[in-house]
Residue frames as a rotation matrix with the C-alpha (Angstrom) as fourth column:
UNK 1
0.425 -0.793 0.436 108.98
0.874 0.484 0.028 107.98
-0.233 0.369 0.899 89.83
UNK 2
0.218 -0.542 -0.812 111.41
0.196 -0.790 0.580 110.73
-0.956 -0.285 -0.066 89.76
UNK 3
0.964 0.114 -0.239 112.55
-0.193 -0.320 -0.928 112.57
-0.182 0.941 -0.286 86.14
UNK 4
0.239 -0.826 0.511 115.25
0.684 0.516 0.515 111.71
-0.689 0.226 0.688 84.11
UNK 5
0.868 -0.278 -0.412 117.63
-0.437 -0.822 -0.366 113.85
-0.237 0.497 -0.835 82.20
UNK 6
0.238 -0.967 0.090 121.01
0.909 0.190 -0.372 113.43
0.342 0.170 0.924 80.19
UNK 7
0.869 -0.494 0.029 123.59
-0.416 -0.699 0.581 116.08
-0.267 -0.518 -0.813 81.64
UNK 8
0.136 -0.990 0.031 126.83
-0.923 -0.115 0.368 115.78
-0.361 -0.079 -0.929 80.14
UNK 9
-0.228 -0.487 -0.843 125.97
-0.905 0.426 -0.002 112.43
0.360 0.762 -0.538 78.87
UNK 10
-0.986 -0.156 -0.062 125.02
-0.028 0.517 -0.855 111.15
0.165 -0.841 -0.514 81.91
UNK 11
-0.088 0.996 -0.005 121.53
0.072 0.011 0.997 110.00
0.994 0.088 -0.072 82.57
UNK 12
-0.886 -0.424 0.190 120.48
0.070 -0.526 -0.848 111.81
0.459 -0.738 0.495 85.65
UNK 13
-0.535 0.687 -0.491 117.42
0.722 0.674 0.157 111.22
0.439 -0.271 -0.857 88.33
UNK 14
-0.673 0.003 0.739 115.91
-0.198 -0.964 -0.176 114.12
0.712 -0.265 0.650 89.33
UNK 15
-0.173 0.837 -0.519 115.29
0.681 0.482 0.551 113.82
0.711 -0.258 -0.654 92.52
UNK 16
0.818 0.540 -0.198 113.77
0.490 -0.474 0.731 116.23
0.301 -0.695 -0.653 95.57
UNK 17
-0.039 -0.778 0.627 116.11
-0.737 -0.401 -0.543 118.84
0.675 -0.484 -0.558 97.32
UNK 18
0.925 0.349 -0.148 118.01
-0.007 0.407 0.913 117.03
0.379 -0.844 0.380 100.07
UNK 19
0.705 -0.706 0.074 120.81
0.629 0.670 0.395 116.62
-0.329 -0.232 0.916 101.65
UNK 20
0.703 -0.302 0.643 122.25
0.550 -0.341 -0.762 120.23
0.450 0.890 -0.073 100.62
UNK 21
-0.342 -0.935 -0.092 125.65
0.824 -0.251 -0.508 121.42
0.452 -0.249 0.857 101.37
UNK 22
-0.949 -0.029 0.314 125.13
-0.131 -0.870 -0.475 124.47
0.287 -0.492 0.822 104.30
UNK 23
-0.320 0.919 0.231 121.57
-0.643 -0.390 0.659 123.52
0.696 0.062 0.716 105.21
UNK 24
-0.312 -0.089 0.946 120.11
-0.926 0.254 -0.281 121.82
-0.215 -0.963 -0.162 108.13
UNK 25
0.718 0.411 -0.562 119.09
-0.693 0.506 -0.514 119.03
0.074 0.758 0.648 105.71
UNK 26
0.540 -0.739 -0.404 122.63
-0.015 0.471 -0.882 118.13
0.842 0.482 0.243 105.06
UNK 27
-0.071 -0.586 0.807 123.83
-0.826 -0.419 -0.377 118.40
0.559 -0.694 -0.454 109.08
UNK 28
-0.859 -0.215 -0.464 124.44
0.240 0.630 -0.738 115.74
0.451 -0.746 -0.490 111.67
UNK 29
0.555 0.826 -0.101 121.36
0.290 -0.079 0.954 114.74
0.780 -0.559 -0.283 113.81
UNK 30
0.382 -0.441 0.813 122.18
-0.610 -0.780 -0.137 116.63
0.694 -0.444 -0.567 116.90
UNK 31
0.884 0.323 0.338 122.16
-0.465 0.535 0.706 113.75
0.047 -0.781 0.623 118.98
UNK 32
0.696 -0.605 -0.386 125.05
-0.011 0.529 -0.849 112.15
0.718 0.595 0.362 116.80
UNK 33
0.490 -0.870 -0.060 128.11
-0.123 -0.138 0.983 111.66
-0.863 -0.474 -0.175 119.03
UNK 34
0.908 -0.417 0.044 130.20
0.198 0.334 -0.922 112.55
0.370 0.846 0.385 116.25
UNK 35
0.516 -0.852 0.084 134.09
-0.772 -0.420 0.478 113.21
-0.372 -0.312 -0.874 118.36
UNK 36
0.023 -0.639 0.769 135.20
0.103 0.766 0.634 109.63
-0.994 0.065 0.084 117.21
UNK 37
0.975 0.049 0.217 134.79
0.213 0.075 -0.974 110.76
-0.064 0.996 0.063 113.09
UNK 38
-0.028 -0.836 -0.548 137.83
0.222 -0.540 0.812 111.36
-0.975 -0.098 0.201 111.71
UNK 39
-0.916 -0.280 0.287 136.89
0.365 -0.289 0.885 111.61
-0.165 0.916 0.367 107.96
UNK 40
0.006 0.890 -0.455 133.94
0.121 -0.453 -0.883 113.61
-0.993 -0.050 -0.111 106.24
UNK 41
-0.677 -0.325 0.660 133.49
0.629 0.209 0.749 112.56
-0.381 0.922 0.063 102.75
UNK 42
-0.082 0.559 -0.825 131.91
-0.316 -0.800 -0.510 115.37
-0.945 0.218 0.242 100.85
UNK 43
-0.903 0.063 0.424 130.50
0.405 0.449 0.796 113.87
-0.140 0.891 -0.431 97.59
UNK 44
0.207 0.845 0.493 127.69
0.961 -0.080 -0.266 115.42
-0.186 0.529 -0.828 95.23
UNK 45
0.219 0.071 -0.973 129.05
0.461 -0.887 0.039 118.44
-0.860 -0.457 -0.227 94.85
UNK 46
-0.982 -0.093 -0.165 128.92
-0.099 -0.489 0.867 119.07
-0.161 0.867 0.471 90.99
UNK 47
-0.160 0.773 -0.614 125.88
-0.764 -0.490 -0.419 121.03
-0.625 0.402 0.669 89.57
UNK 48
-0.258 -0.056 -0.965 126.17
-0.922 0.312 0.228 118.50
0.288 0.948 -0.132 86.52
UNK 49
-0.424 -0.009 -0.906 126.39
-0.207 0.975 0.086 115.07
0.882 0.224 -0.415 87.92
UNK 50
0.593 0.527 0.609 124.86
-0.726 0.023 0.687 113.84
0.348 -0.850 0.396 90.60
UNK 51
-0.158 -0.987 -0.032 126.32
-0.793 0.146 -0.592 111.40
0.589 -0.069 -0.805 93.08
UNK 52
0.577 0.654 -0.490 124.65
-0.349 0.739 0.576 108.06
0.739 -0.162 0.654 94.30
UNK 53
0.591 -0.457 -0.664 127.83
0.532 0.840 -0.105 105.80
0.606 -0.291 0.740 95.69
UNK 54
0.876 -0.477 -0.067 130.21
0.053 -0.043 0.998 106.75
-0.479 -0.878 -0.012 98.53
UNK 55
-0.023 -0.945 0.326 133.33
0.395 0.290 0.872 105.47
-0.919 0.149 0.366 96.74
UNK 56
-0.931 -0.339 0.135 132.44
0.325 -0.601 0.730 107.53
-0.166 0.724 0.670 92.53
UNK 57
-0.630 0.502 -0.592 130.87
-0.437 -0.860 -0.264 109.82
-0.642 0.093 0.761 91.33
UNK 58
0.470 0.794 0.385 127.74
-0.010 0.441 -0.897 108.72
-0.882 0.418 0.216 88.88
UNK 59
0.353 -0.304 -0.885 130.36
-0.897 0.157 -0.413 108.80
0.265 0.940 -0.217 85.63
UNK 60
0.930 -0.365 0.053 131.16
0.271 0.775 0.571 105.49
-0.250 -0.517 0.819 87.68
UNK 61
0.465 -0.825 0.322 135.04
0.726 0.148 -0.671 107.00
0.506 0.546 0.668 86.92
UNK 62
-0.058 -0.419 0.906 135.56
-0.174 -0.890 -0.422 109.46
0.983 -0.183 -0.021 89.34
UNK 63
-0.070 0.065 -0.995 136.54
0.938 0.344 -0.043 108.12
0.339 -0.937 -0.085 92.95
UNK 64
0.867 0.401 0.297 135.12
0.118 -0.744 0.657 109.94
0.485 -0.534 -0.692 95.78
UNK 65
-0.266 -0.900 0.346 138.65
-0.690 -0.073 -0.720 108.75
0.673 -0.431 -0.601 97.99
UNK 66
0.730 0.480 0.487 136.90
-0.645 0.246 0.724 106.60
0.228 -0.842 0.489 100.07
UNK 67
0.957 0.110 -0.268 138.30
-0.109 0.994 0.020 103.51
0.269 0.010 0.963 98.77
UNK 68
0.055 -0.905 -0.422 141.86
0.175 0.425 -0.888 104.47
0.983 -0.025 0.181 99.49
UNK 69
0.084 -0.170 0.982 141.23
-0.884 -0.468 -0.005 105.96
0.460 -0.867 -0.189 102.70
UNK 70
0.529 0.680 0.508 139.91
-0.849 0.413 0.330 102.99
0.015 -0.605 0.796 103.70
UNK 71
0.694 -0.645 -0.319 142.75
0.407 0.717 -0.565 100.86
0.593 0.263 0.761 102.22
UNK 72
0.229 -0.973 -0.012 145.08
-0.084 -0.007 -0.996 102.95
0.970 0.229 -0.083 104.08
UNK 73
-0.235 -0.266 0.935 143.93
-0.877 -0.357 -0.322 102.12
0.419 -0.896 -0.149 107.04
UNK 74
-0.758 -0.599 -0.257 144.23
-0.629 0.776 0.047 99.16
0.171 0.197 -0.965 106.40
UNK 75
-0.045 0.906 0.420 140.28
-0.618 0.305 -0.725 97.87
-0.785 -0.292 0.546 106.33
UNK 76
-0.941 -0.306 -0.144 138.94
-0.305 0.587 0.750 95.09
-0.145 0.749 -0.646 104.40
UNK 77
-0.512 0.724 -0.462 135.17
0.857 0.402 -0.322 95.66
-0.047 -0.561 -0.827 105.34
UNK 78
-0.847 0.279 0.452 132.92
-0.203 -0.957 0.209 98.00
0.491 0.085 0.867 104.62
UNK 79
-0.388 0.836 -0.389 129.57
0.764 0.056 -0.643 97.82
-0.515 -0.546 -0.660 106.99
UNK 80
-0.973 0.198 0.120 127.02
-0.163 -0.954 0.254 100.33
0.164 0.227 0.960 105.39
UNK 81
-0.251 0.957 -0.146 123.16
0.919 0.188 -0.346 101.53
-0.303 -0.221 -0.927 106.30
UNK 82
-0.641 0.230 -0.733 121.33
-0.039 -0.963 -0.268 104.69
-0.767 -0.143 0.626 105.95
UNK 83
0.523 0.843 -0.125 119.05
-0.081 -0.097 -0.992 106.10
-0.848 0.529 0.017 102.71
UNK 84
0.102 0.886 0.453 118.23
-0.823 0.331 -0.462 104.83
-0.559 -0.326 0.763 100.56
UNK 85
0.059 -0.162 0.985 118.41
-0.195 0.966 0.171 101.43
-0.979 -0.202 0.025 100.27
UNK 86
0.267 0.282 0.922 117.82
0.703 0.597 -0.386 101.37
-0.659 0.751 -0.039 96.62
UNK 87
0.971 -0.199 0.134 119.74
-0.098 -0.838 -0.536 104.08
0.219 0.507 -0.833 95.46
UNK 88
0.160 -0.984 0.081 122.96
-0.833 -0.178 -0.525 105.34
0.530 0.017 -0.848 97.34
UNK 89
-0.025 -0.224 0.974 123.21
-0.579 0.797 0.169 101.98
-0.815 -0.560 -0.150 99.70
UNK 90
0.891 0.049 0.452 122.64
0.171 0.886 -0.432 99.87
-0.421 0.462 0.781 96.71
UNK 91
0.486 -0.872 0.058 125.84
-0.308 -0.233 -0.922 102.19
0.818 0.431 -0.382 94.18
UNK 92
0.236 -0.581 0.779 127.88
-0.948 -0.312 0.055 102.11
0.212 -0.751 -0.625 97.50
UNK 93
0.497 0.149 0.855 127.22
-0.344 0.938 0.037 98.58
-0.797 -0.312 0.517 98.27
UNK 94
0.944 -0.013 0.330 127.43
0.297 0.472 -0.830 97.39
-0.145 0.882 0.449 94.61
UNK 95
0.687 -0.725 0.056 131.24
-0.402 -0.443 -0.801 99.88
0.606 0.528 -0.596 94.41
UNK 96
0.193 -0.690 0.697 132.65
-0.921 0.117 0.371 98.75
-0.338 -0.714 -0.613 97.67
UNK 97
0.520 -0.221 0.825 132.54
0.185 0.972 0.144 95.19
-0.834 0.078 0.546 96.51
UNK 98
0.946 -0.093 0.312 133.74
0.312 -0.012 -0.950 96.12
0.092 0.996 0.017 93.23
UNK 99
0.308 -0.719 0.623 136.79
-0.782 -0.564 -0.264 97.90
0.541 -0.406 -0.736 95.14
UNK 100
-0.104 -0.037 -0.994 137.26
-0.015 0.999 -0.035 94.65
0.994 0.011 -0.105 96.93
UNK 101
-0.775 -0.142 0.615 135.91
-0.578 -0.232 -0.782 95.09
0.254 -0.962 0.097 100.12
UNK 102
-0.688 0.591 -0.421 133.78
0.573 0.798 0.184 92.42
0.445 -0.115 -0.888 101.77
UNK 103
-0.724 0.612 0.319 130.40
-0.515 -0.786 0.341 94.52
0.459 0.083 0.884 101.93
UNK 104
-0.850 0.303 -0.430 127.80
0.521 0.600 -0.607 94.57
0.075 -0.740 -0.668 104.37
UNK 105
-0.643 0.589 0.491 124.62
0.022 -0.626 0.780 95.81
0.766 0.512 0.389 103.84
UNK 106
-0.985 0.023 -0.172 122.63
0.172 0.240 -0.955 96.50
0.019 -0.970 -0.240 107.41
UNK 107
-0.604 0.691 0.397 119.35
0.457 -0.107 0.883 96.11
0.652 0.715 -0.251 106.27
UNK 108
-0.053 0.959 -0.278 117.44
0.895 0.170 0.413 97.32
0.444 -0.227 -0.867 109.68
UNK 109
-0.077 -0.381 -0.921 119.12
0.437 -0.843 0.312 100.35
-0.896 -0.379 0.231 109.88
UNK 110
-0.968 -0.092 -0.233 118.23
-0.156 -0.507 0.848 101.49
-0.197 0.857 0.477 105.91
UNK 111
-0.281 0.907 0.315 115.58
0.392 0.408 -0.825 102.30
-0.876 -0.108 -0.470 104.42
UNK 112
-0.844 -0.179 0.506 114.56
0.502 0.071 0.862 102.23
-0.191 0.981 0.030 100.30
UNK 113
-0.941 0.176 -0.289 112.63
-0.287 -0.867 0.407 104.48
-0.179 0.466 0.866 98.41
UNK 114
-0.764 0.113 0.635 110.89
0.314 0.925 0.213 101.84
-0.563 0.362 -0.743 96.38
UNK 115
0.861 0.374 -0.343 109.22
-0.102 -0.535 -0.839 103.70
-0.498 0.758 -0.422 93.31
UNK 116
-0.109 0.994 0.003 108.45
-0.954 -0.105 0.280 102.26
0.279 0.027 0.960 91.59
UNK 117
0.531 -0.152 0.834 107.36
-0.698 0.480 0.532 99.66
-0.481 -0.864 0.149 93.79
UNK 118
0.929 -0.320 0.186 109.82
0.288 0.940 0.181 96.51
-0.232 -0.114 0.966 93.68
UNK 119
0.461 -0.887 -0.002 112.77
-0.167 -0.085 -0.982 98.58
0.871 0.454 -0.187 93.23
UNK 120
-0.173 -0.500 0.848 113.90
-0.985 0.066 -0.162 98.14
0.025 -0.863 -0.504 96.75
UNK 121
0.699 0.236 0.675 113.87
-0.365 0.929 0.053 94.04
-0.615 -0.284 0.736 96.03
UNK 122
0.878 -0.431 0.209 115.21
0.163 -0.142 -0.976 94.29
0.450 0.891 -0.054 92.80
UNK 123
0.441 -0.895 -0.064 117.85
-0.544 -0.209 -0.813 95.90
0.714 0.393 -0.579 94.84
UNK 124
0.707 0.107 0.699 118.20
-0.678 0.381 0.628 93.80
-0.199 -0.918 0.342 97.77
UNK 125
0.819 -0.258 0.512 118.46
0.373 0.918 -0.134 90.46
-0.435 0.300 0.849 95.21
UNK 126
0.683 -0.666 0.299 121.19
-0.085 -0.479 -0.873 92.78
0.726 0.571 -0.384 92.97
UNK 127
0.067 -0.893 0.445 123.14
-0.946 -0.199 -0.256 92.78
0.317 -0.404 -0.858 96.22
UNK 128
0.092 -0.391 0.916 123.25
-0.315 0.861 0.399 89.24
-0.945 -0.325 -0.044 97.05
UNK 129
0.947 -0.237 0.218 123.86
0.322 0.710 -0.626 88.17
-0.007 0.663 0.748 93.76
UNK 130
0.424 -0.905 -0.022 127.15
-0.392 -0.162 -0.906 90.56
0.817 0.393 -0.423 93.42
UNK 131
-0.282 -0.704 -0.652 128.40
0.576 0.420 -0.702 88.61
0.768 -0.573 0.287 96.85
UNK 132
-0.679 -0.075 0.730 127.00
-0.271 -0.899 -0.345 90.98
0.682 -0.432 0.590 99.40
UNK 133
-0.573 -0.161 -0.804 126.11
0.559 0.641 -0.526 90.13
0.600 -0.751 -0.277 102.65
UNK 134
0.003 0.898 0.440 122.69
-0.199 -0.431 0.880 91.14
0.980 -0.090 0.177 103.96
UNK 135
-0.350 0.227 -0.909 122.25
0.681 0.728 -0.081 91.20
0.644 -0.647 -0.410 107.79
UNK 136
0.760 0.646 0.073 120.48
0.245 -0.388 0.888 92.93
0.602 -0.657 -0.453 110.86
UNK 137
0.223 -0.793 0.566 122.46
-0.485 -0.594 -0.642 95.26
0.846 -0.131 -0.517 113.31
UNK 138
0.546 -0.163 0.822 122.07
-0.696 0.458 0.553 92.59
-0.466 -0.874 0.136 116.17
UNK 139
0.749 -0.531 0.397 124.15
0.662 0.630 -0.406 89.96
-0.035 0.567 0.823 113.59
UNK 140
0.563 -0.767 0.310 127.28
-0.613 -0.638 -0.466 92.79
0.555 0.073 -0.829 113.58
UNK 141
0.622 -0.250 0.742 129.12
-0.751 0.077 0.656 91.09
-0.221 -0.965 -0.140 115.84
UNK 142
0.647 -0.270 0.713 129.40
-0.093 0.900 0.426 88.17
-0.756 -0.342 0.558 114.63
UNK 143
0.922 0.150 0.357 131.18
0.386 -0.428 -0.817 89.70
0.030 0.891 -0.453 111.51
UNK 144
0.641 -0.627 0.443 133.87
-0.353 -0.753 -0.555 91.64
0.681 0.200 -0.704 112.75
């Protein structure tokens, strides 16, 4: 189970380096065909707070921008997968709906921490109770 700290008020998870800005950690697998991106949200990037959800920052009060981007292009859907299921996929999940976007959570394409064990159930059942829509990347389809 990872340490915990207040920071600013904020109760904070210390977890492992990862995922740092300029390091090969934090880079596109090479394979990625990434010419069709057109946005790159850059989120965590204060020393102080850390940054769990896609759409705010962990004071749950600071928006990252997703949610208008995504509004101005006129989406109403958010599909999401990746790490970890019981962390940033669960905040992300749990904000996009909260942002009103019908939220999709691609469960065989994520994978959860789970420490200690049952948090990755815990967060599974957390998304289907807030309305969130659990399904396998062969079930996309029928969705969009």
């Amino acid at each position: 189970m990872p340490d915990v700290i207040f920071s600013n008020g904020l109760k904070q998870q210390l977890w492992p380096p990862h995922c740092i800005a300029g390091t090969h950690g934090a880079d596109f697998h090479q394979d990625l065909d990434i010419r069709q991106i057109s946005m790159i949200l850059h989120k965590g990037t204060k020393s102080c707070m850390d940054s769990y959800s896609a759409f705010f920052e962990n004071d749950h009060k600071t928006p990252t921008g997703l949610a208008h981007y995504l509004e101005g292009l006129g989406f109403d859907s958010f599909f999401i997968s990746g790490l970890a299921a019981d962390v940033c996929v669960l905040a992300s999940a749990i904000d996009s709906h909260k942002c009103g976007f019908k939220t999709y959570v691609i469960k065989d394409a994520t994978r959860g921490i789970d420490d200690p064990p049952g948090t990755l159930e815990k967060g599974f059942n957390k998304m289907l109770q807030t309305g969130i829509t659990l399904l396998n990347s062969d079930e996309i389809s029928s969705y969009v």
